[in-house]
ChimeraX commands (.cxc) that place a marker at each C-alpha (Angstrom):
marker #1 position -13.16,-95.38,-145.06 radius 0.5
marker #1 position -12.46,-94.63,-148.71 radius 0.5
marker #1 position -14.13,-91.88,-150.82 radius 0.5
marker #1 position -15.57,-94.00,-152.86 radius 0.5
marker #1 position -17.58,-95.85,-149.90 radius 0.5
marker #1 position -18.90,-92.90,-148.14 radius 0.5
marker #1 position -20.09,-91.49,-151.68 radius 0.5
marker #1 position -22.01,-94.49,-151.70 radius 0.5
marker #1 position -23.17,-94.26,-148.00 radius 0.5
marker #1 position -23.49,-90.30,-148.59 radius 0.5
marker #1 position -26.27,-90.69,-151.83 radius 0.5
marker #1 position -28.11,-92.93,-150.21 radius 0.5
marker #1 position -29.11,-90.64,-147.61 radius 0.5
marker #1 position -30.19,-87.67,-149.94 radius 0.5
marker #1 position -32.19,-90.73,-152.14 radius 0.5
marker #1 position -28.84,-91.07,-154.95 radius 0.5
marker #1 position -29.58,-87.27,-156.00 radius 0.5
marker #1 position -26.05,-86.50,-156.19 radius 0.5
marker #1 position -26.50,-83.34,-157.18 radius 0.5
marker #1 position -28.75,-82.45,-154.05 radius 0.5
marker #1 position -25.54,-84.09,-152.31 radius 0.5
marker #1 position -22.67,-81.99,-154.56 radius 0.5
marker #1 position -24.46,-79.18,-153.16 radius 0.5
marker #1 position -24.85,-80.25,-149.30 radius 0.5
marker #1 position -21.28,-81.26,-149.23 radius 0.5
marker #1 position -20.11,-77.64,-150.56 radius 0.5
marker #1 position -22.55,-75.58,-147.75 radius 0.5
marker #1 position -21.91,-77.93,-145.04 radius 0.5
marker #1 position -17.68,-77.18,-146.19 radius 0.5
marker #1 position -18.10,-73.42,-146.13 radius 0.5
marker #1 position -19.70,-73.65,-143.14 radius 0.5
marker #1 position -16.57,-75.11,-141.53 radius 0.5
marker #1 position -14.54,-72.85,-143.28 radius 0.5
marker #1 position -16.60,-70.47,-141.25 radius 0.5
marker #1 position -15.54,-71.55,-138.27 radius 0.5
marker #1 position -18.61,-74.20,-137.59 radius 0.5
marker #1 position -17.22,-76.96,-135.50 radius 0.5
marker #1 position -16.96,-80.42,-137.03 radius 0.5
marker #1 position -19.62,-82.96,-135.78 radius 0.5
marker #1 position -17.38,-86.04,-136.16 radius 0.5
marker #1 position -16.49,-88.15,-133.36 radius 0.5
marker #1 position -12.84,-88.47,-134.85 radius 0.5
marker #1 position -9.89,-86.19,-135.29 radius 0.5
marker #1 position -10.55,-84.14,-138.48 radius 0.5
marker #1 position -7.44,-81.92,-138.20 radius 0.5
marker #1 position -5.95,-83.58,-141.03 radius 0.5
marker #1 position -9.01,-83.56,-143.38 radius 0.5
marker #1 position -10.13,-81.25,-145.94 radius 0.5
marker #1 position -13.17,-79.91,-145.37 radius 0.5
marker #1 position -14.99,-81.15,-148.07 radius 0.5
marker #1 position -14.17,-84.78,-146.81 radius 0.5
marker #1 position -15.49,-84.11,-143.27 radius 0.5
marker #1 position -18.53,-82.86,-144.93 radius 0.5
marker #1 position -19.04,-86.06,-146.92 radius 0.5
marker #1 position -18.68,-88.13,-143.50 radius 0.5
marker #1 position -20.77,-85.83,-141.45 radius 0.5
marker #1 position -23.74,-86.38,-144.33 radius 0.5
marker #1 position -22.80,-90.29,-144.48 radius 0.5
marker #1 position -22.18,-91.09,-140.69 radius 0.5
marker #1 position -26.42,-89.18,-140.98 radius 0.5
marker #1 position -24.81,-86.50,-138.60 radius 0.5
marker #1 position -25.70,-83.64,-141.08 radius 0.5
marker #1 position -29.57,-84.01,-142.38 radius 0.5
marker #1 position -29.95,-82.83,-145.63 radius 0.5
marker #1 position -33.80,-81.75,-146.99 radius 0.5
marker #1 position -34.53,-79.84,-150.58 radius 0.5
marker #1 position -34.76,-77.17,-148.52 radius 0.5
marker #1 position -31.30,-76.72,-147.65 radius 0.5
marker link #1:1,2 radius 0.2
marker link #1:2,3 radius 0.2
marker link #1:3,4 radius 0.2
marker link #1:4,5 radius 0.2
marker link #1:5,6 radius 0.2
marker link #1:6,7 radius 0.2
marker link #1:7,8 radius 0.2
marker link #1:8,9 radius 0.2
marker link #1:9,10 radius 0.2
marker link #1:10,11 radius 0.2
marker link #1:11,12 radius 0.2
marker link #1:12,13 radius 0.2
marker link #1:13,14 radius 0.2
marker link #1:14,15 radius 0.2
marker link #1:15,16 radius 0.2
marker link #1:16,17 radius 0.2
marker link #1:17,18 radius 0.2
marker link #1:18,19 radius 0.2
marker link #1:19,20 radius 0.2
marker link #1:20,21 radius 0.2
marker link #1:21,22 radius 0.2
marker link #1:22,23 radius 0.2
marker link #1:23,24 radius 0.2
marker link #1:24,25 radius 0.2
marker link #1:25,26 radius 0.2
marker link #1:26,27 radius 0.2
marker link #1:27,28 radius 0.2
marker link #1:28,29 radius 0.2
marker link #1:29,30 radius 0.2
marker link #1:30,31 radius 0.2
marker link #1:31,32 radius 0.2
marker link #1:32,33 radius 0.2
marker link #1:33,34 radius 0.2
marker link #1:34,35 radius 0.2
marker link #1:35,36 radius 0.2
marker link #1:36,37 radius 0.2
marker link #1:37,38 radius 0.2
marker link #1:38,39 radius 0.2
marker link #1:39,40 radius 0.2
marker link #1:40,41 radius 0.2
marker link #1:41,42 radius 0.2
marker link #1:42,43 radius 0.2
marker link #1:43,44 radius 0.2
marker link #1:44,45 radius 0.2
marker link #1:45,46 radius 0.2
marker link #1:46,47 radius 0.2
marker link #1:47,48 radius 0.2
marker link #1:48,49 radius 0.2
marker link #1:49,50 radius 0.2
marker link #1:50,51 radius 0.2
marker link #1:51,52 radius 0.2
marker link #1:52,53 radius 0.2
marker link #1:53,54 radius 0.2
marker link #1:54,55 radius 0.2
marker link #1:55,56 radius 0.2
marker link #1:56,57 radius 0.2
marker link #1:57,58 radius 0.2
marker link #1:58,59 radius 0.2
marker link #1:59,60 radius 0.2
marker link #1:60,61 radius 0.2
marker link #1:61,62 radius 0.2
marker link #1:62,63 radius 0.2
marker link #1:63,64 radius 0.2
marker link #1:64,65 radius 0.2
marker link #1:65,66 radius 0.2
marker link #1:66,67 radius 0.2
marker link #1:67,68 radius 0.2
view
């Protein structure tokens, strides 16, 4: 799926505050960076992280609250 699309599928999930979802995206990335496994049912060798991020949050794998 292209960027664009799971952008799209991405803000609606944090209610189209995109910076809420800038923000997710960059945690959820360091915390792969960190070692923290992907989530993704696919082979995310050749991603960068920020991009499995974006799915993770998209695909509703990754729940993101105000909180985080």
């Amino acid at each position: 799926m292209r960027t664009e699309q799971l952008t799209a599928i991405a803000l609606e999930k944090v209610d189209f505050d995109k910076y809420l979802l800038a923000n997710a995206v960059g945690k959820r990335a360091a915390e792969i960076t960190n070692g923290a496994p992907s989530v993704l049912d696919i082979d995310t060798s050749e991603m960068k992280y920020a991009d499995i991020a974006l799915q993770e949050i998209a695909e509703g794998k990754i729940l993101v609250s105000l909180e985080d």
